[in-house]
C-alpha positions in Angstrom: 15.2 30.0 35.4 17.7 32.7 36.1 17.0 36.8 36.0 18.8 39.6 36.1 17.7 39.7 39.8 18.9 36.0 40.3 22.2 36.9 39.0 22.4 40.4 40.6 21.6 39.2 44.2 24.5 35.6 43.7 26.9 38.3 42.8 25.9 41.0 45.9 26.4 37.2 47.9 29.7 36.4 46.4 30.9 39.4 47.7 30.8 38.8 51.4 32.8 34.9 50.9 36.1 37.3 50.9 35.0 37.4 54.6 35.1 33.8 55.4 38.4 32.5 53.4 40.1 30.1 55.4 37.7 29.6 58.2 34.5 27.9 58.6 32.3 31.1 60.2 28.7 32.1 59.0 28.0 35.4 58.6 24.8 37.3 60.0 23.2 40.5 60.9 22.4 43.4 58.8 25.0 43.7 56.5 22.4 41.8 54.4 19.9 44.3 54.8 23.2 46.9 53.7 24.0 45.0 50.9 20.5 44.8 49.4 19.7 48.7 49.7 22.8 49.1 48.1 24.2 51.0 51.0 27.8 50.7 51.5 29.2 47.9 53.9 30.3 49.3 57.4 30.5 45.6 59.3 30.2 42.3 59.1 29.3 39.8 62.4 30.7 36.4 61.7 29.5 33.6 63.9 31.2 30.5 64.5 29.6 26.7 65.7 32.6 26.7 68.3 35.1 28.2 69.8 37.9 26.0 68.0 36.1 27.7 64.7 36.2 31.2 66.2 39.9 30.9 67.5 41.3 29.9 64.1 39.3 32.6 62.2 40.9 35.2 65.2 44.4 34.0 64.4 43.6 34.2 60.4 42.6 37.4 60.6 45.6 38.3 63.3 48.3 36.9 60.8 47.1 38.3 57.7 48.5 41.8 56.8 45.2 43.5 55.1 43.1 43.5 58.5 44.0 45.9 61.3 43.3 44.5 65.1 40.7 47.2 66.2 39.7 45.8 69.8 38.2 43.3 71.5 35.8 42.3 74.6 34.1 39.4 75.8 31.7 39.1 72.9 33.7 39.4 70.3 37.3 40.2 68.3 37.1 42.9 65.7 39.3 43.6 62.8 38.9 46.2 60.1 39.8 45.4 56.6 41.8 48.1 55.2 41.1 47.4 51.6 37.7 47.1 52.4 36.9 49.7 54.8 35.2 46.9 56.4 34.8 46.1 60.0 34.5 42.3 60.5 33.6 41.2 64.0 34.3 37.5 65.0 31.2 36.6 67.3 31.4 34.1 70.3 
């Protein structure tokens, strides 16, 4: 059966997907914990199950005009969605 709280918590979900068009990353880390206070997001740490996974998500976000190359180290590549004001951080 199906609550208010079901459908409320499927849509907070839905909202993160955005995040993962085009490539096949997971996201984790505590933009859940954000997005169930109802705090505003700040980041979002996407992990990938390879690094053929993580390069084509880097190249996504590269060639696609609503996210802004912020920096990058040996960790990870982080872009910031200017819609959004959302920092997404591809993870190695």
């Amino acid at each position: 059966m199906y609550t208010t709280s079901n459908i409320e918590t499927f849509f907070k979900l839905f909202q993160l997907k955005k995040f993962l068009k085009i490539h096949s990353g997971f996201i984790a880390g505590g933009v859940f914990k954000d997005l169930f206070l109802n705090k505003q997001l700040r980041d979002v740490d996407v992990f990938f199950h390879n690094e053929a996974d993580f390069n084509k998500a880097v190249e996504h976000y590269k060639g696609n005009s609503v996210y802004r190359f912020l920096y990058e180290n040996d960790n990870c590549v982080a872009f910031y969605h200017t819609k959004e004001g959302v920092t997404v951080e591809c993870v190695r």
